[in-house]
N, C-alpha and C positions, 0 to 999 in steps of 0.2 A: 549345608555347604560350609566348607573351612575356611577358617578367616586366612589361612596361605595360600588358598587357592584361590577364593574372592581377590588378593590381591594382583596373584598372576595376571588372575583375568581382567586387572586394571590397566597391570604394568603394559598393558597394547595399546593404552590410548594416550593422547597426552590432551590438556585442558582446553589449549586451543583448538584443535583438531577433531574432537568430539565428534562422532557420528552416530547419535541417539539413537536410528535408523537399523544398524546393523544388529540390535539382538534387541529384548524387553527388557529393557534396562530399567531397574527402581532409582525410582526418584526423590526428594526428599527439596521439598520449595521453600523459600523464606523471603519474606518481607517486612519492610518497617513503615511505621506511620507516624504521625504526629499524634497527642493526643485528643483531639477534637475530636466528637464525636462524627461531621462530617468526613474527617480526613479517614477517621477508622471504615467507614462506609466506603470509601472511593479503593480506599488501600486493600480492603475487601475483595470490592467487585476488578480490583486489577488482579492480586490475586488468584481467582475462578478464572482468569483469561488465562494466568499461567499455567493454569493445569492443563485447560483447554491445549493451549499451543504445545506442552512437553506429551500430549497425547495424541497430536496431530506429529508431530517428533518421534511419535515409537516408543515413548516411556511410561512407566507404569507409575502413577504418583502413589506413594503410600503413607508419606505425611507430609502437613506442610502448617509452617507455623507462624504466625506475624509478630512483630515484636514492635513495642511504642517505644520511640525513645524521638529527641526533637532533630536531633540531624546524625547520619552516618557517619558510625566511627571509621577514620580513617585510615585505619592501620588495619580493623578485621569485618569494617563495613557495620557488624552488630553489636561488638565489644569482645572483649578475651573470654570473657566468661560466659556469655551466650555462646559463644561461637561453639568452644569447650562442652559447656551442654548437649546444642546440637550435634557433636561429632558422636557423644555416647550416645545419642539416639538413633544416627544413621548407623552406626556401627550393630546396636541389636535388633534395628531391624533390615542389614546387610544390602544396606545402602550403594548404588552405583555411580550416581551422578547426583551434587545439589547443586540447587539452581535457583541462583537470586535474584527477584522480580527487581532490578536496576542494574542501569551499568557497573561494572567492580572497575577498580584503577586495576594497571598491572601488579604493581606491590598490593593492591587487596587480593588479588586472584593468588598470589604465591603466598602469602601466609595463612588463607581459611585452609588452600592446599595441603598447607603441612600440616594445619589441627586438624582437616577433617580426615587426613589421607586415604582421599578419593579425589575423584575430576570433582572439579567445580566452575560452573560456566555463567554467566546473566544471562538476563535477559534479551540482548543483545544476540549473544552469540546464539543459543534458542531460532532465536526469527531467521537468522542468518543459516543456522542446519534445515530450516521449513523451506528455505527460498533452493537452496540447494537440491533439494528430495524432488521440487515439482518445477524447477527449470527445463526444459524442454527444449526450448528453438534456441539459436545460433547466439543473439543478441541477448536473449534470458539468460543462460547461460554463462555468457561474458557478463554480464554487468551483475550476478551473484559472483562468480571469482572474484570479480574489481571490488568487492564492499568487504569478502572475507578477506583479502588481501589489506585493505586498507586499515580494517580491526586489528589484524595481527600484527601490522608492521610495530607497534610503540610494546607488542606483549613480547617479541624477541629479546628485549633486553633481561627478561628475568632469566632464561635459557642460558644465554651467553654470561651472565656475573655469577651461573651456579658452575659453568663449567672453566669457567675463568678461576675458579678457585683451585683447580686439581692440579693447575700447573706454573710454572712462570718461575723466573727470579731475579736479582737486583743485576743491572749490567747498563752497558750499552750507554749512549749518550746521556737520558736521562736519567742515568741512575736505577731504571728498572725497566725491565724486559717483558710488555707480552705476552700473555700465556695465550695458551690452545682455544680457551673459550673465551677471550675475545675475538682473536683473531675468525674466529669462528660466525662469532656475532653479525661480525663486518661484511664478513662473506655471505650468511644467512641474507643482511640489510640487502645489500649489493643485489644480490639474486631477484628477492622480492619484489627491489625499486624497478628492476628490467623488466619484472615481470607485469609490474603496475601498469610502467609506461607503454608497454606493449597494448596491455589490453583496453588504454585507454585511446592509443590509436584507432585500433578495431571499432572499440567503442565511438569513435567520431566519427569513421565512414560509416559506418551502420547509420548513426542517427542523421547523417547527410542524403543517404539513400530515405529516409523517413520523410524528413524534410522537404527532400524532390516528390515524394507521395502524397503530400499533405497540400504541396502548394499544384500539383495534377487534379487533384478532386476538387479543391478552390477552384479550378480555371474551370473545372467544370460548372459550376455554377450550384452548387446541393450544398444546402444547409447543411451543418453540423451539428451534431448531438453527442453526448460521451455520458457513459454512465460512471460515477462516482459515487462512493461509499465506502462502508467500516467491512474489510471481509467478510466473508460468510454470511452477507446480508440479502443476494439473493440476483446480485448483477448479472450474473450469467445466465441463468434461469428464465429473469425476466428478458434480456436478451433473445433467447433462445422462443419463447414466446412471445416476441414483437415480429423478429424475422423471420422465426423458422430456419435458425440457423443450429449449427449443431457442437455448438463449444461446450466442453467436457465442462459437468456440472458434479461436482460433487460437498457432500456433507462435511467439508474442512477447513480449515485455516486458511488461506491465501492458495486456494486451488487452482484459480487463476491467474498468474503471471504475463501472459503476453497479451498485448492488446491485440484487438480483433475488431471487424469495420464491417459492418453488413447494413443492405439497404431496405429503406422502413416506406413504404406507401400513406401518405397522410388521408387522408379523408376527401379531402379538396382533390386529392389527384399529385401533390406535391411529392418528391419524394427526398429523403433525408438520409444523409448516410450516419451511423449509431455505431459507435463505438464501447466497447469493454474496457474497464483497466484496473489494475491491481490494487485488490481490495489494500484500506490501510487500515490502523490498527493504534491505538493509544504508546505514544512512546514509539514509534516506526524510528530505528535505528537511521542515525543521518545517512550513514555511511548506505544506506540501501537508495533513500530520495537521491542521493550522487549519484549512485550508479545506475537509478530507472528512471533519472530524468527525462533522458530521450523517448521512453516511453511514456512517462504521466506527461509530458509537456501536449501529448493528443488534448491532457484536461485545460489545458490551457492556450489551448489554439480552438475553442470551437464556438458556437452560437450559443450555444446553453447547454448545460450540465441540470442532469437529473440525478440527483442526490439522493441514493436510494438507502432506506432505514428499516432494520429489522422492528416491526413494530411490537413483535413477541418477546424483543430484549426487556430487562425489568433498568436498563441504562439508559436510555435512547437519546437522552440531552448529552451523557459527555459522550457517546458515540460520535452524537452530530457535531461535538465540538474538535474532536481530536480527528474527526474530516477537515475541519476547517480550519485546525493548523498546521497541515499539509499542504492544503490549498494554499494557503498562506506562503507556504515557504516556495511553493511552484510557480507563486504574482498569479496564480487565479482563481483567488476569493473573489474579486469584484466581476467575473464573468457572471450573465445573468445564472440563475438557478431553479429547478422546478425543485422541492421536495416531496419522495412518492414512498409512501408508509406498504413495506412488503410483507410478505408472511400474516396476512390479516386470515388466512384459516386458522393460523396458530396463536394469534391475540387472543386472551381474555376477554369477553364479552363488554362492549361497552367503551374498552380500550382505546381502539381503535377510532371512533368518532369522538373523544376527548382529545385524543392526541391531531387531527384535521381541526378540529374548534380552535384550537390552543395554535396551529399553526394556518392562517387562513392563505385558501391558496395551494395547498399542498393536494395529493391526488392517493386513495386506498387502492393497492393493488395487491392479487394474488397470484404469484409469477407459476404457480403450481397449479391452479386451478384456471387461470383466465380471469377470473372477476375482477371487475375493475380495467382491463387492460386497454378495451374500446373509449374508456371517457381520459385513461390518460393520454392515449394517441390524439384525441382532441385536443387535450388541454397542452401538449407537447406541438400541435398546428396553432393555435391560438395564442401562444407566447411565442413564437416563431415570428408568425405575425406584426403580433405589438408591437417586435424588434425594427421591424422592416419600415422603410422610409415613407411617406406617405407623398406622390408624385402625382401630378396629373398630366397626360400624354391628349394629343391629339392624331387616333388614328386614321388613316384615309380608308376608306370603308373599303377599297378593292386589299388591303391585307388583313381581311379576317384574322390571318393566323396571327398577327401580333394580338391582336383581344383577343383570341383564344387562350394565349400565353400567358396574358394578363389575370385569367378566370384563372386558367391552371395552377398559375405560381405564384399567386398573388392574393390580394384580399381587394376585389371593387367594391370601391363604398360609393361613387355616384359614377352613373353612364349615364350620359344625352346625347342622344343623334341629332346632330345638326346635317344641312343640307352636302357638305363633302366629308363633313369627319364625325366620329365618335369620340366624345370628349368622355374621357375616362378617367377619376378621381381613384388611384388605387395604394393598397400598402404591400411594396413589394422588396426583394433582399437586393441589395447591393449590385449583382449579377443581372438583373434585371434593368437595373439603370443603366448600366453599361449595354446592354446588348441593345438595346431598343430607345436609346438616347437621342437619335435624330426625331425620334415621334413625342419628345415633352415640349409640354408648349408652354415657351419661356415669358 
């Protein structure tokens, strides 16, 4: 292929706007690290996720290089003279897109632009083409717009000062006139900002309709559960194998985006409603936590969170950590938490029970296979449990069905029949004191 014709076939895209999706686009990755030998490890295994995601993206990587240096140059992010290397390498090996494992400034994005001239996007923008590709419903859909929208608004200005250069001249009150590409700019901003606040309208009544959802299933009295984790770690799967519910599972990057609520039968007879939600990822662009808060906030409205880990990753501690500053930014780290080690047909031998010793409390599960799935439903009744208040009721023995309620939804740790009541010591949720509050005996 011709290097004037590779070009053409550039000149359709522009940097922000990138749609990795539309053809096999070659890719060419870069990263920097410090020089520790830990930071070279981490800057590594971030790295391998980049490829990962530009091939969950549609792109084909054909090289990708790391570069140590102690902090990002701020004019081409890697330096002049790397940058310049890499451009001759994307160039002979006809290169389409590269793509920098961290966010670029706008002035980084328009000057690698000019040495490498091709698109060039971060990591950032990446996550933000993945969320695009597998939005689906009303609300997914609006809140990937609201996070692209939100990136692009500050990268407008490189647009507007290139075409602000083709025109204008000295006049007018201050002394100078306006050109085309500002006035341009203005009108771009103007556009965008209507378009922001539009969809962050949308955006509130949706998650106001959520909201009326969340606090309908509270009145009803069912515990909550929400599964949590590093994408592609097997949420949906195991899902799909608790409930027998049918959310599209697939081998990718954040294939799941909407959350989803299905109800789970405990053991006891209890039953729990279990939620899904979108997988996160080391570096989860802010701009996305803004726009699916309405939906991760399911993680932070529930009884406990099961904190699901690929135990086949060879990462599994900063997985579990870049979960948890997420949660973090959502105020729900301090919800309680089960952690359940999935993909244990695919652990290495042995694995798998170092990593339970090493976190005690936690639960092996095969969402592919069922093993394991029966002791974690227990141990998901059993911390449920724990939670639950510890009340003692005096029932009158003509309402059976309040002690039945009690067995059902509860945990009784001492019954005595005396001569008009059943005195029952039990641990029961929140919903349970309210309903049958005239029976505690104070």
């Amino acid at each position: 292929m011709s290097r004037d014709h590779t070009n053409r076939r550039r000149a359709r895209l522009t940097a922000s706007e990138t749609d990795l999706a539309v053809m096999q686009q070659r890719a060419l990755l870069v990263g920097t690290t410090a020089a520790t030998d830990g930071d070279v490890e981490a800057a590594e295994a971030s790295l391998d996720e980049l490829a990962l995601l530009a091939d969950t993206a549609g792109a084909e990587v054909v090289f990708a290089d790391l570069q140590r240096r102690r902090e990002p140059d701020p004019a081409t992010y890697v330096g002049s003279g790397k940058a310049a290397e890499l451009a001759a390498v994307a160039e002979g090996l006809d290169v389409d897109v590269v793509v920098f494992d961290d966010e670029l400034s706008p002035a980084q994005q328009r000057n690698l632009e000019a040495i490498f001239k091709c698109d060039v996007v971060d990591r950032v923008a990446l996550i933000l083409d993945i969320f695009a590709m597998h939005a689906t419903s009303q609300e997914g859909m609006i809140q990937v717009e609201l996070a692209q929208h939100r990136y692009r608004l500050p990268r407008l200005r490189g647009r507007g000062a290139q075409l602000s250069q083709q025109g204008g001249s000295s006049g007018g009150i201050s002394g100078a006139r306006r050109g085309p590409g500002e006035t341009q700019l203005e009108v771009d901003r103007r556009r965008v900002l209507r378009r922001v606040q539009k969809l962050e309208r949308d955006l509130r009544e949706l998650a106001g309709r959520r909201s009326v959802q969340r606090k309908a299933r509270t009145r009803r009295g069912l515990p909550r559960v929400a599964l949590v984790g590093y994408t592609n770690a097997g949420k949906s799967t195991l899902l799909n194998q608790l409930t027998r519910a049918d959310v599209l599972v697939e081998d990718r990057l954040f294939s799941t985006l909407d959350s989803t609520t299905r109800r789970l039968a405990l053991p006891g007879g209890e039953v729990v409603l279990m939620s899904d939600t979108v997988g996160f990822v080391q570096r989860l662009p802010h701009q996305l936590v803004e726009a699916f808060r309405s939906t991760l906030d399911e993680a932070a409205d529930v009884d406990l969170l099961l904190h699901v880990v690929d135990a086949s990753s060879d990462d599994v501690e900063s997985r579990i950590a870049a979960v948890h500053t997420v949660l973090q930014e959502l105020d729900a780290d301090q919800r309680p938490q089960l952690l359940v080690w999935n993909k244990t047909d695919l652990a290495p031998l042995g694995v798998v029970g170092d990593l339970v010793a090493t976190h005690p409390g936690s639960v092996a599960v095969s969402a592919v296979t069922g093993a394991g799935t029966a002791e974690l439903v227990t141990a998901v009744a059993r911390r449920l449990r724990a939670l639950s208040k510890i009340v003692e009721f005096a029932v009158p023995h003509a309402r059976g069905d309040v002690l039945a309620a009690l067995h059902r939804e509860g945990e009784v740790l001492i019954e005595v029949h005396e001569a008009e009541y059943t005195r029952v010591q039990a641990r029961v949720p929140e919903t349970i004191v309210g309903r049958y509050a005239e029976y505690i005996n104070r």
